[in-house]
KELO-80730 format. One record per residue: residue in one letter; x, z, y of N, C-alpha, C in turn. Coordinates in steps of 0.2 Angstrom, whole numbers, plus 2048, in hexadecimal, padded with zeros to 3 digits. Layout:
N
AXZYXZYXZY...
This chain:
80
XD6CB5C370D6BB5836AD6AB5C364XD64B5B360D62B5E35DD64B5A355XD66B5D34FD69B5934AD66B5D343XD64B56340D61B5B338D67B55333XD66B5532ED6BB52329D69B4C329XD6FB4832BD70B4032CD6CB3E330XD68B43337D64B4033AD67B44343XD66B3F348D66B4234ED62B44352XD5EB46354D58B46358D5DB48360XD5AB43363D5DB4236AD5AB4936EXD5AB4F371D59B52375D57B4F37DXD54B4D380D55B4C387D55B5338CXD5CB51391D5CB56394D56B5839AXD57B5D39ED50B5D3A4D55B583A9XD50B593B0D52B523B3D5AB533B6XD59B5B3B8D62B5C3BAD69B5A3B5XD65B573AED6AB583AAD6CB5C3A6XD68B633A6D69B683A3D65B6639CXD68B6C396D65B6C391D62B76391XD5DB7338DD5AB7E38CD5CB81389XD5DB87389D5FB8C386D5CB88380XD54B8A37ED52B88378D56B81373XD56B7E378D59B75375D62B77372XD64B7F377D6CB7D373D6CB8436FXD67B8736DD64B8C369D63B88362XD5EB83360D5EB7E35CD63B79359XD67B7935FD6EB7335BD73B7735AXD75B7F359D77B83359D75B85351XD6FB87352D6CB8934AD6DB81346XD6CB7E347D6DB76344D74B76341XD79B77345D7FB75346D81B7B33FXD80B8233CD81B8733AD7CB84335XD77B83334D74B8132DD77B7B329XD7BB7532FD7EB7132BD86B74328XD86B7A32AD8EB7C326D8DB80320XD87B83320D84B8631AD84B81315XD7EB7C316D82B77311D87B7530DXD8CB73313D91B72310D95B7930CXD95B7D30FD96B8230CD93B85304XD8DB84304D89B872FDD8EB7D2FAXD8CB792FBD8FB742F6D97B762F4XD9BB792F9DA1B7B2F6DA2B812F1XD9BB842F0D9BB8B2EED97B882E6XD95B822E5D92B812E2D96B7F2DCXD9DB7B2E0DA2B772DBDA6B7A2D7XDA5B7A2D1DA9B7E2CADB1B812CBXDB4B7D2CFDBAB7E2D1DBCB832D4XDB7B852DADB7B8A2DEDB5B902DAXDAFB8D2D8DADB922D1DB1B972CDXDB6B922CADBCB952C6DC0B9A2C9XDC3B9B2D0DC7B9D2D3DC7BA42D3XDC3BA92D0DC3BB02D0DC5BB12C8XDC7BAE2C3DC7BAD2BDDCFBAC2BEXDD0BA52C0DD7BA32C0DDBBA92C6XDD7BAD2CADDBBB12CBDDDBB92C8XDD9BBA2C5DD8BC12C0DDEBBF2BBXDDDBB62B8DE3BB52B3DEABB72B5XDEABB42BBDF0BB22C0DF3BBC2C0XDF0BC02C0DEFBC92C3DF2BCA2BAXDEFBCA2B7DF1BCC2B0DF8BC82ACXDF8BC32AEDFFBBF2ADE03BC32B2XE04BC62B8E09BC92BBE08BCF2BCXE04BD12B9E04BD82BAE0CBDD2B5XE0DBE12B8E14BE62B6E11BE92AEXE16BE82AAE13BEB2A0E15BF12A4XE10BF429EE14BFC29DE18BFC296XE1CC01299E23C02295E1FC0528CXE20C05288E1FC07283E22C0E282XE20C1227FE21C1A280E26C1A27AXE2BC1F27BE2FC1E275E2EC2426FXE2CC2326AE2BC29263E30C29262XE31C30260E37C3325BE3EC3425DXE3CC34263E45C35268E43C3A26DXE47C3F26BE44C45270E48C45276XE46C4627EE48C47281E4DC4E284XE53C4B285E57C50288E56C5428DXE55C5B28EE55C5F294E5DC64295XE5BC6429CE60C6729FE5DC7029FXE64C7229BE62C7A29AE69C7D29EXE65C832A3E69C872A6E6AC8D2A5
């Protein structure tokens, strides 16, 4: 069975019943082109859109501070 968007096209099979390579070659590519749709319409929506933003924010809100460096306090060493 052969399908384009919101439409069926009936395939008939040969007389055994069988369908052709090419006929499930066709509802196969059909079937992949209607996911891409949906797919580009999900990729189109603002919200999905946002997601590489709210997550860079999300990265910079938990990311570890560095420690501020201390002036004017010298460092102890061990002398032998």
């Amino acid at each position: 069975m052969r399908r384009t968007k919101n439409w069926q096209w009936n395939e008939s099979p040969d007389k055994a019943g069988n369908y052709t390579w090419n006929q499930a070659i066709v509802s196969v590519l059909t079937d992949i082109r209607e996911e891409l749709q949906r797919l580009n319409g999900v990729l189109q929506c603002p919200n999905f859109q946002a997601i590489p933003r709210k997550l860079d924010r999300i990265g910079r809100n938990t990311a570890k501070r560095k420690r501020p460096k201390v002036v004017g306090k010298p460092k102890l060493r061990v002398v032998r």
